[in-house]
N, C-alpha and C positions, 0 to 999 in steps of 0.2 A: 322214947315213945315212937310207936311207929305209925304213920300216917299212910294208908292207904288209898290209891285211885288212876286216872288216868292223866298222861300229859295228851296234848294235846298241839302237835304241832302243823304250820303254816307257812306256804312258802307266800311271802307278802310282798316279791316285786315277781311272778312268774310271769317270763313273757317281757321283760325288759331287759336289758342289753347292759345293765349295771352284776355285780357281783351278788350271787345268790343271798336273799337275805330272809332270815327264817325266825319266826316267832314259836315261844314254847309257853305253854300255860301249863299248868296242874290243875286240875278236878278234882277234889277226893271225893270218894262215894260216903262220907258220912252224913249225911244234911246239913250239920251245924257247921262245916267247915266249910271253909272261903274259900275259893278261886284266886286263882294265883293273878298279879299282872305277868304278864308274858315277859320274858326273856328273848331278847335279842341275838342273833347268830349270823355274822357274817361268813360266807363260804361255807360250803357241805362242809369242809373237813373238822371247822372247829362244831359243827352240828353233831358229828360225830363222837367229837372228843369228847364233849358234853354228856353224851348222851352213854357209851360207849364206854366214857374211862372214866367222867368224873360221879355219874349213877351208878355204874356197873351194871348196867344190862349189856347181854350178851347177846351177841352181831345175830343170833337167831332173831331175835327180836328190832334190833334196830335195822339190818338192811333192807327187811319188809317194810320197816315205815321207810324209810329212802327210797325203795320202789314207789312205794303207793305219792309217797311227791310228787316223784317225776310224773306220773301218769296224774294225779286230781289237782293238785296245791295243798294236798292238807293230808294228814294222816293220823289215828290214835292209837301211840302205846295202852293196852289195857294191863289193869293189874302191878301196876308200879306201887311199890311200899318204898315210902320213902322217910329218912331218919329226921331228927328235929333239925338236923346239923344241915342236912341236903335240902330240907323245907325253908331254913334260913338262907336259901341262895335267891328265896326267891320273896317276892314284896306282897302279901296277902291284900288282897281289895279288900278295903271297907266298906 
């Protein structure tokens, strides 16, 4: 099944002197469907990896939200479909 929406990520120590640390939620745009709890990312790279190798969106799309970090603390990929298997990575709010 494919799950539709945005993540929605967080850079959550920006401005501190510790190792980048970045929060990821999921949206889907269906109303009945839950918000993810965020996922944790220490260092851009594994932010990356994440986002990049273990999603498969393509650096068109992810070095813009990398940009938009550095510049706000926060950025939204729009339009991610994501599989039941890649929505299993992450903890639905109740």
């Amino acid at each position: 099944m494919e799950n539709p929406g945005a993540l929605m990520v967080a850079w959550s120590n920006k401005g501190e002197r510790h190792e980048p640390e970045f929060k990821v939620t999921f949206v889907p745009y269906d109303p009945d469907g839950k918000e993810t709890e965020p996922l944790t990312f220490l260092g851009e790279e594994s932010l990356w990896a994440f986002l990049a190798l273990s999603l498969a969106l393509g650096g068109d799309r992810v070095e813009p939200a990398l940009s938009e970090l550095h510049e706000s603390g926060s950025a939204v990929v729009e339009y991610v479909t994501l599989s039941d298997e890649e929505m299993g990575r992450f903890k639905q709010v109740v």
